[in-house]
C-alpha positions, -999 to +999 in steps of 0.1 A: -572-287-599-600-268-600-624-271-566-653-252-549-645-232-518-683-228-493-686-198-476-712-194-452-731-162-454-762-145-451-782-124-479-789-091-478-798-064-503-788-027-491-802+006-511-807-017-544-770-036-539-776-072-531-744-082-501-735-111-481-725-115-450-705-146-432-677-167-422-648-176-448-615-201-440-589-175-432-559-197-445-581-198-481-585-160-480-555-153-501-562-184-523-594-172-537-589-129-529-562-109-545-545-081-533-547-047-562-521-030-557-520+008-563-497+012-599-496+036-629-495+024-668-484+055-689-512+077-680-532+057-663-536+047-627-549+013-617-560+000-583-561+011-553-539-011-519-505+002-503-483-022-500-483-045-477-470-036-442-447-071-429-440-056-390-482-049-389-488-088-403-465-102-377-477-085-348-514-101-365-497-132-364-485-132-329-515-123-318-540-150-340-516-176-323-520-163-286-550-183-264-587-172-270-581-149-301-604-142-322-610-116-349-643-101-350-639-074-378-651-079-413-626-085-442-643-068-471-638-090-505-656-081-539-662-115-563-665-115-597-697-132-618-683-163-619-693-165-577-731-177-572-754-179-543-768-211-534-797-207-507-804-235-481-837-239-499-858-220-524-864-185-511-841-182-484-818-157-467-791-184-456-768-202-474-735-205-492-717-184-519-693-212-546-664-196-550-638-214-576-608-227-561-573-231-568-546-228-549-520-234-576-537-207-602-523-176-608-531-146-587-542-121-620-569-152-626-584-152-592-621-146-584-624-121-558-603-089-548-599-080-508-604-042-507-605-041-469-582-069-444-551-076-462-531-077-433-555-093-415-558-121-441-520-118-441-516-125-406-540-155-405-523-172-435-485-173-420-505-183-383-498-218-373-535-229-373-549-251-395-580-236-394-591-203-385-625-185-398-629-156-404-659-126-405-663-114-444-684-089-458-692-099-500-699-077-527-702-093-559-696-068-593-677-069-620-671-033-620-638-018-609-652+018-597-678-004-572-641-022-557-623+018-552-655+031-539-657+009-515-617+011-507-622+048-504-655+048-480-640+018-456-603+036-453-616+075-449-607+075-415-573+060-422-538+073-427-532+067-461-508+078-480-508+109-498-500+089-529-531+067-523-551+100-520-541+114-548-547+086-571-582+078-557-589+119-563-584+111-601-614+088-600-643+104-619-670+083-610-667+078-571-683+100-540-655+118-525-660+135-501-656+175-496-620+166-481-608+143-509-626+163-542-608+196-533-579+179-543-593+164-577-592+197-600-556+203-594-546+169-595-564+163-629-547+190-643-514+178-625-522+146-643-522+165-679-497+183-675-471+156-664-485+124-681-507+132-711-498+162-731-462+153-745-462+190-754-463+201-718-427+211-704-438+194-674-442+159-691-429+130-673-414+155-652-438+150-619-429+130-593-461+109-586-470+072-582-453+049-610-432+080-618-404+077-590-378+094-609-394+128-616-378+158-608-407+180-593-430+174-562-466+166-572-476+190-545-453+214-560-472+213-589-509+213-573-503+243-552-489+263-579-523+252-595-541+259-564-522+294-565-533+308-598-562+290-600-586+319-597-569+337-619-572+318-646-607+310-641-614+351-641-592+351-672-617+322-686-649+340-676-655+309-654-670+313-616-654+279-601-638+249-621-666+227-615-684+251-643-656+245-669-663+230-702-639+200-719-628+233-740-623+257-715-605+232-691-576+226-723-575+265-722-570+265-683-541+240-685-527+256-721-521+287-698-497+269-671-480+251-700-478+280-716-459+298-687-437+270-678-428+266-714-417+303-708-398+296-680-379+263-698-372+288-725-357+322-705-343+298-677-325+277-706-293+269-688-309+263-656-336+241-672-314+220-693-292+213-656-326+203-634-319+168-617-336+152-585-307+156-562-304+201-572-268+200-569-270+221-600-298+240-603-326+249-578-357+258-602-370+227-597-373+235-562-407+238-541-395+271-529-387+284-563-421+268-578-435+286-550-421+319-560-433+304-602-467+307-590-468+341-573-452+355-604-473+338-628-507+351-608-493+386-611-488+386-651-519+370-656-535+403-639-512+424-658-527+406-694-558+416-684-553+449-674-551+465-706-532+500-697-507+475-678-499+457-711-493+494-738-457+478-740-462+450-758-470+439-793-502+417-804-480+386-806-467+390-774-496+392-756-514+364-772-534+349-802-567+365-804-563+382-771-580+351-754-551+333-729-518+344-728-488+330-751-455+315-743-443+349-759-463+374-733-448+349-703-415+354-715-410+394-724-429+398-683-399+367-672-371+382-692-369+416-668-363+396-642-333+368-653-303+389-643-322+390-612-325+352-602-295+331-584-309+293-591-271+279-597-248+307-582-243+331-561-271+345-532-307+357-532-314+390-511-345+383-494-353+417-473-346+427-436-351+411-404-361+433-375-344+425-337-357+437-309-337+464-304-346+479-336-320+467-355-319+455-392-301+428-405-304+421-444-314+385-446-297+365-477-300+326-488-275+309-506-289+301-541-292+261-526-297+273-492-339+271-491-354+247-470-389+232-486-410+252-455-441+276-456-423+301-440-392+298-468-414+297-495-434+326-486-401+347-477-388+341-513-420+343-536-425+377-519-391+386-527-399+379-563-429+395-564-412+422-552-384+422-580-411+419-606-432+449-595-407+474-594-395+464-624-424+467-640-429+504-625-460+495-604-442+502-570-410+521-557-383+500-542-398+483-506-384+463-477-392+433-471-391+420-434-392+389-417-404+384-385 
């Protein structure tokens, strides 16, 4: 049955946005408020909440049911059109916002979204009080960017999770802030690479919300962007990515599909034995991805470098001489296969120097890295070093660890 839930509030209108301010029943919260909860569709990423935390609600509860207690922050809710203000009396500031009202409708078909006080409104509802009010904060839009804005503003000082981050970075049309939009380039491209070009050897491969059972670390995949990133835009003729066009940007990520699709194709048997548990194959590996990235910033400076490149033919090096083919990425990975240990056997990885002087060659089993900074920098420079004296650019070096 369909009813009218009063909420007290007060009218105010901020920088041209037109808010309330009030009291609302807190055991109606949930009746007239949903909760979005972050998911992914395909390619696309809706909402914006964690899920709810039960231990956190509790404690709320306990403590809404103790004497004297009293909750004094706002919950922030967003309303739809179908919400109206109804002043006390032509003109005025005070009165009460008519929200529809059923408890028995669906949650999808609810009025109003709570972007900030789920547990809060949590907590209240499983309380044993029959009544117990509670301070709201009302924006009324029916745009979903004005709800993740606001998400995103009231939660910057929170520990969200790095999957929450990562899917509110992939919102064009937001303020993020310096922290947050450094992180939006490589997760765009992230984003292409693993859920929109079904062309890309990386497709559906990325382990990232709504994907749970891909193979490959999203932040795998952003720091390898991250890695070669200037590269690519010196390739491009571009100062930062913030300059690049539609066009150029598809050129940009044609390049790291272009390499992996190198790497698929030289790696074969490894490639064809990736799984999430690497009881097969470790080139799925942060570490090894790690070492990807080093590699693929050197050859991208060797295609540019002209008298590096005397070697190889036209096709090789790429169509038109513009971005490097899956053809150049594989003659520069093919000197190097009978060198790599992803499924057998042990990687040499250089020196380590005691304090007496004496060296000790350091080797890893080819499942033996640990997903650490120091591991991952220990084994891409041990590639990098494998490539350059193959290539001729250096004589045979140690590598030490400290």
């Amino acid at each position: 049955m369909n009813q009218v839930l009063k909420i007290k509030v007060i009218k105010e209108t901020v920088n041209g946005v037109t808010v309330f301010t009030g009291w609302v029943e807190g055991k109606k919260v949930r009746d007239v408020a949903k909760i979005v909860h972050l998911t992914r569709e395909g390619e696309f990423i809706n909402g914006y909440q964690r899920n709810e935390l039960p231990k956190h609600i509790e404690s709320i509860t306990e403590y809404v049911e103790s004497p004297n207690s009293t909750i004094l922050a706002n919950l922030v809710i967003g309303f739809n059109n179908t919400v109206s203000f109804e002043p006390l009396f032509e003109g005025s500031e005070f009165g009460y916002l008519n929200v529809p009202y059923n408890p028995e409708g669906a949650s999808i078909d609810l009025p109003g979204s709570i972007v900030d006080g789920q547990q809060r409104s949590g907590g209240v509802k499983n309380s044993c009080h029959e009544s117990y009010p509670l301070p709201v904060s009302i924006f009324i839009s029916e745009n979903d960017t004005d709800y993740i804005q606001q998400f995103l503003i009231l939660n910057l000082g929170k520990p969200l999770t790095s999957v929450q981050l990562n899917a509110l970075a992939l919102y064009d049309d937001i303020y993020k802030p310096a922290s947050l939009e450094v992180k939006a380039f490589p997760l765009s491209v992230s984003e292409e690479l693993g859920f929109k070009r079904k062309d890309s050897p990386l497709y559906l491969l990325i382990k990232s919300n709504g994907n749970k059972d891909g193979l490959i670390a999203e932040s795998s995949i952003t720091d390898f962007i991250n890695n070669v990133e200037r590269q690519i835009l010196q390739l491009l003729d571009v100062r930062v990515h913030q300059e690049l066009s539609a066009s150029e940007k598809s050129k940009f990520i044609t390049v790291i599909s272009n390499f992996w699709n190198a790497v698929a194709e030289v790696f074969e048997n490894d490639w064809a034995k990736k799984s999430r548990d690497m009881k097969k194959t470790y080139i799925t590996h942060g570490t090894s991805i790690a070492g990807f990235s080093y590699l693929c910033r050197h050859m991208l400076r060797v295609f540019q470098e002209p008298r590096l490149c005397e070697e190889l033919t036209l096709s090789n090096i790429g169509t038109g001489n513009d971005i490097p083919s899956v053809n150049f990425f594989k003659s520069e990975l093919n000197i190097l296969v009978n060198d790599c240990y992803f499924n057998n056997g042990y990687w040499p990885l250089g020196k380590e120097l005691s304090h007496d002087g004496t060296e000790t060659d350091i080797v890893r089993k080819w499942n033996g890295f640990q997903n650490t900074s120091s591991e991952k920098q220990l084994f891409a420079s041990n590639l990098l070093k494998l490539y350059e004296i193959k290539k001729g650019f250096r004589k045979d070096y140690a590598i030490y660890r400290n």
